[in-house]
C-alpha positions in Angstrom: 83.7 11.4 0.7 80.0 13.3 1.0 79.2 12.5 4.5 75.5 11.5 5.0 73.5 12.8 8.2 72.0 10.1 10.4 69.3 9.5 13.1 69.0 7.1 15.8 65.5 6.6 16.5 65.5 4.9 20.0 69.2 5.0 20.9 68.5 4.6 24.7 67.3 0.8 23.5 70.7 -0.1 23.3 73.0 2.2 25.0 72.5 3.5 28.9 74.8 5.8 28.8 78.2 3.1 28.9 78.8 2.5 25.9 80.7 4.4 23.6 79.3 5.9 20.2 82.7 7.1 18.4 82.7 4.8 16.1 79.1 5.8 14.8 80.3 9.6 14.6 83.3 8.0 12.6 81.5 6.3 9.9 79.0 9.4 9.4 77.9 12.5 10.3 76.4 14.9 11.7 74.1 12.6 13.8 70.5 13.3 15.7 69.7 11.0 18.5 66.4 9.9 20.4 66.4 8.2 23.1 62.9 6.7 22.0 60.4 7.8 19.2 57.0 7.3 19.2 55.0 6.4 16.1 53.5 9.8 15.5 56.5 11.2 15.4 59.1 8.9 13.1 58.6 10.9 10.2 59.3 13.8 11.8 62.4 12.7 13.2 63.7 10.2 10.5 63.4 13.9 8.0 66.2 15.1 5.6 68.3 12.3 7.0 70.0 9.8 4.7 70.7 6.6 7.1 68.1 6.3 9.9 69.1 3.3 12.9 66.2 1.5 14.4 66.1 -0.9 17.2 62.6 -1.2 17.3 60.4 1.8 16.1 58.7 1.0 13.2 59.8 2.2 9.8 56.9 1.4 7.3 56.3 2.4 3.7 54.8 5.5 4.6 57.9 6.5 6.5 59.9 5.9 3.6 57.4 8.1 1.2 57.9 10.8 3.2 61.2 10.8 3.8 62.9 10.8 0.5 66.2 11.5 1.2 66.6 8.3 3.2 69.1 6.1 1.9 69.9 3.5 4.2 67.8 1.7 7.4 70.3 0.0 10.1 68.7 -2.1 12.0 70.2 -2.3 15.3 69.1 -6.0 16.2 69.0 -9.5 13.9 65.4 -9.2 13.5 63.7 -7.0 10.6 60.5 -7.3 10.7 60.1 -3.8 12.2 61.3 -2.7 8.7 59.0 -3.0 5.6 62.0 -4.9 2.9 59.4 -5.1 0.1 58.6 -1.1 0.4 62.3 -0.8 1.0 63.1 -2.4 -2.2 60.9 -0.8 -4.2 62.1 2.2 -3.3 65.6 1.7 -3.7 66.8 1.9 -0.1 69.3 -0.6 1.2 68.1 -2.2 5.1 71.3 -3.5 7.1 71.1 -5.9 10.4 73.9 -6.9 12.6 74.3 -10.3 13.5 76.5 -12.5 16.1 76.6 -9.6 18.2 74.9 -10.7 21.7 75.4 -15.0 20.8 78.1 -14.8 24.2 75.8 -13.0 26.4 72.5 -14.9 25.8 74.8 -18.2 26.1 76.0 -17.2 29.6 72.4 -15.8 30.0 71.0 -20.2 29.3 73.4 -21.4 31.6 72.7 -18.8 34.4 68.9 -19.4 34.1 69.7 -23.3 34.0 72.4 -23.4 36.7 69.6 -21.1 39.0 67.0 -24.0 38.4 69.3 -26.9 38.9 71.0 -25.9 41.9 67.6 -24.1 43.3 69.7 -20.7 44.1 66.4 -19.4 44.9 65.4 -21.4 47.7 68.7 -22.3 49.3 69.3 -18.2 49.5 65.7 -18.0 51.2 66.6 -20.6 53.5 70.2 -18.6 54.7 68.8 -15.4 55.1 65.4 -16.8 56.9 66.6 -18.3 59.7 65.7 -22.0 58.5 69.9 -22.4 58.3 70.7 -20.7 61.8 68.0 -23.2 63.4 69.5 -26.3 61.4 71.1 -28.8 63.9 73.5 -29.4 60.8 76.4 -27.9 59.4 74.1 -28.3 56.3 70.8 -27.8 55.2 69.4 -30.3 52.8 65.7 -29.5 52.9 66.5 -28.7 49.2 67.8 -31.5 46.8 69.2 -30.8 43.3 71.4 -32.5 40.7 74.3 -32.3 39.1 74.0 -30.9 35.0 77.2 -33.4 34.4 75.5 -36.9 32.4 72.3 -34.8 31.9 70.6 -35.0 27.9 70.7 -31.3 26.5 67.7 -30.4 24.0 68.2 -27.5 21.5 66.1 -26.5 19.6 67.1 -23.9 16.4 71.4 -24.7 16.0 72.2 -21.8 14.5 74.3 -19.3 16.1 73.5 -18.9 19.4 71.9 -23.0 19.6 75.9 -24.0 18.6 77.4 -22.0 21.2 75.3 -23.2 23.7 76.3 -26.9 22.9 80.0 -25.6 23.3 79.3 -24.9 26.6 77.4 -27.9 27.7 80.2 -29.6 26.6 82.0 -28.4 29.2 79.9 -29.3 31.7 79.3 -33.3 30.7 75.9 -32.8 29.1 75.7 -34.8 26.2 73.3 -32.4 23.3 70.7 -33.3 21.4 69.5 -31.5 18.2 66.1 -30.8 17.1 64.8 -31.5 13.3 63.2 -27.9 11.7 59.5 -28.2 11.8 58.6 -29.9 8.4 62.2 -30.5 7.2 62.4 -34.2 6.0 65.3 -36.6 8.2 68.7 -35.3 8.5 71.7 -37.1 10.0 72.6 -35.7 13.4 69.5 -33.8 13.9 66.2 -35.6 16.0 62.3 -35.3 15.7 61.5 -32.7 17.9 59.1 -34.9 20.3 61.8 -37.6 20.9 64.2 -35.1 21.8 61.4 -33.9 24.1 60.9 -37.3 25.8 64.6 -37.9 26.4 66.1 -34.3 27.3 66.6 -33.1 31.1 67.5 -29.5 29.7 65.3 -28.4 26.7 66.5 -24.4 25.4 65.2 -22.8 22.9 67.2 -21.0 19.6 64.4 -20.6 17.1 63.1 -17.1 15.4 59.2 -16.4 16.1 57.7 -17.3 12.7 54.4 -19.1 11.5 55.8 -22.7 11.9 57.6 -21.8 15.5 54.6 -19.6 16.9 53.2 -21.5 19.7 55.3 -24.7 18.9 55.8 -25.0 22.9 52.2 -26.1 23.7 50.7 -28.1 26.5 50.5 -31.2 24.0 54.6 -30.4 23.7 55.5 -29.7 27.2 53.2 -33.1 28.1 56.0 -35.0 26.5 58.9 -33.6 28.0 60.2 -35.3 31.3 58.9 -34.7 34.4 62.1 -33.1 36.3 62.8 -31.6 32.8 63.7 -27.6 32.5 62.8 -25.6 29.7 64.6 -22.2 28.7 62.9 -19.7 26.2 66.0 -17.0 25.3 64.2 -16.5 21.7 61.0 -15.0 21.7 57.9 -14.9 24.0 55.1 -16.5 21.2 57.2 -19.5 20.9 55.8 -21.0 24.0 52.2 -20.9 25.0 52.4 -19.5 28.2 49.2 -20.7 29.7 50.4 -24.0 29.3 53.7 -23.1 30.9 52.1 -21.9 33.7 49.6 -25.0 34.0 52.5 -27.1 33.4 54.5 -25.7 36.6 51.7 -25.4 38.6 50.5 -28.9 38.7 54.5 -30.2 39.0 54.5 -31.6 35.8 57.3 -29.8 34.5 60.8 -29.3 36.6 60.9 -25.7 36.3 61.1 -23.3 33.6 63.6 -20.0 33.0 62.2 -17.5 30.2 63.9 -14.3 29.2 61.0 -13.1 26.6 57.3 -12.8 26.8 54.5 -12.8 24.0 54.0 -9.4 24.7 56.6 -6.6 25.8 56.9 -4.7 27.7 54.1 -7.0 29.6 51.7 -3.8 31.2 48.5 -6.3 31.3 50.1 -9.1 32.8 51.5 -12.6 31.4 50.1 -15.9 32.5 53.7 -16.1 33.7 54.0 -13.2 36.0 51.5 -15.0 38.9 53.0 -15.3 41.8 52.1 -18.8 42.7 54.3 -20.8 39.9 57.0 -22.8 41.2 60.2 -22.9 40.0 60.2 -20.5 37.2 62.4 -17.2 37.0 61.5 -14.9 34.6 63.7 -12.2 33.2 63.1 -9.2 31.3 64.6 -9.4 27.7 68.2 -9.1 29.0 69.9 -12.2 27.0 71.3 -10.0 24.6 71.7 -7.3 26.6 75.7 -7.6 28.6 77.9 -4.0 27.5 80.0 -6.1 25.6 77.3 -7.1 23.4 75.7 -3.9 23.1 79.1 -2.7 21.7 79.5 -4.8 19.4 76.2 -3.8 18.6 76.5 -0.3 18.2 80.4 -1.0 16.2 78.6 -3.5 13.5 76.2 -0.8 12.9 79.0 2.1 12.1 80.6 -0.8 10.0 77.3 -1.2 7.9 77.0 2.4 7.6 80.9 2.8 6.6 80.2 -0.1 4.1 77.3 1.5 2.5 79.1 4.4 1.8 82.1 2.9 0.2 79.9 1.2 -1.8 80.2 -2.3 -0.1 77.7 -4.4 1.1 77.7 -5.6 4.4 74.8 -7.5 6.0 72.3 -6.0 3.4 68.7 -8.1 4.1 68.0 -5.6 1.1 
């Protein structure tokens, strides 16, 4: 079989230099590799090649005009909206995604942020290496009371993938789940209107893709309802939550804390309303969910599977 020569536009997006690429060299060759590509220069690079992998460079119809010979876009992530589909189409070439991939790591990734919060890691660690422990005239120190997650009300909100294996996991732990209704979907058994679940939830994460009817669906009217020990947990995407109102929420104590792995923009080199240091109990990470080497592996296998589908002439998570 005609092998068909590749680029990876921003390979150093997924891999750090631990993970292992033979299964991409198995599915095609020969292969160029970037570790990032700027815009002014993904024409350049994406060339005479037939399959071009993206994580998160931009590959618009112009692109695909002036790269003829491309055959096949792998996105190297769920989300395409890097990738134009209706130019795409039009022009004939197929656009792959991989999904499932990282729905482990960003679970462990919820329950680290919400075990941190709950048990106030941050403070009791403080308070050990301070002094404030050493000077304790107990064998304790309780300047710092938390709870226990066991009888607490879990809120998710988007049960697809990653919102179902969360709920696994609470499960284990005693937390009995709550499920949110879609935005502007009409009553559905088992599923909840999304400001009751608000009112009654201690742990509120979210699962939902950034889209018109999610953008901003966190506001300060929303996070006004939830409960006043309540934690929220943002894994998806930064617009989801307004983050001024996040701020302003934690700030004036009413909201428990918050743990958010994504921002509205990234990477954040102006600043986000959330990276002030004076906002209690909020951790912020940066866009690491997804990110353990297992799931990255998996990452970079499902893509060599797409591209060894494509050229048997099987399709295999085609969005096109």
């Amino acid at each position: 079989m005609t092998s068909l020569p590749a680029v990876f536009l921003d390979l150093a997006s997924v891999d750090r230099g631990d993970l292992g690429l033979a299964s991409l060299h198995e599915a095609t060759s020969p292969w160029t590799t970037y570790p990032q590509t700027p815009p002014a220069l993904t024409i350049e690079r994406i060339g005479g090649a037939a399959v071009a992998v993206t994580n998160k460079v931009v590959v618009d119809r112009g692109a695909m005009a002036a790269c003829p010979g491309l055959k096949l876009i792998c996105v190297a992530a769920t989300g395409t909206n890097n990738v134009d589909l209706v130019a795409a189409r039009q022009r004939g070439i197929a656009v792959c995604n991989v999904t499932g991939y990282a729905t482990p790591s960003v679970v462990q990734h919820v329950f680290a942020l919400i075990l941190a919060l709950t048990a106030r890691l941050a403070e009791h660690t403080a308070a050990a290496q301070d002094g404030r422990w050493v000077a304790s005239d107990m064998f304790c120190l309780l300047d710092f009371p938390f709870r226990e997650l066991a009888g607490k009300t879990l809120g998710i909100v988007g049960y697809g993938e990653l919102g179902r294996g969360v709920a696994r996991v609470a499960e284990a732990f005693g937390m009995p789940v709550l499920v949110a209704q879609r935005p502007g979907d009409p009553p559905r058994e088992g599923r909840v209107p999304l400001d009751a679940l608000l009112a009654r939830a201690d742990v509120v994460t979210l699962h939902v893709p950034l889209a018109e009817n999610t953008r901003n669906l966190f506001g300060a009217r929303e996070l006004a309802l939830m409960r006043h020990e309540a934690l929220l947990i943002n894994t998806a995407r930064g617009g989801i939550v307004d983050e001024a109102a996040l701020a302003d929420a934690l700030r004036s104590g009413r909201l428990g804390g918050a743990g958010v792995d994504v921002l509205a923009v990234e990477p954040p080199r102006r600043g986000s309303p959330l990276l002030a240091v004076d906002i209690p109990n909020l951790i912020v990470t940066p866009h690491v969910a997804w990110a353990s080497r297992e799931a990255r592996q998996r990452l970079i296998d499902e893509v060599a599977a797409n591209i060894r589908a494509f050229r048997e002439g099987r399709e295999r998570n085609r969005v096109v």
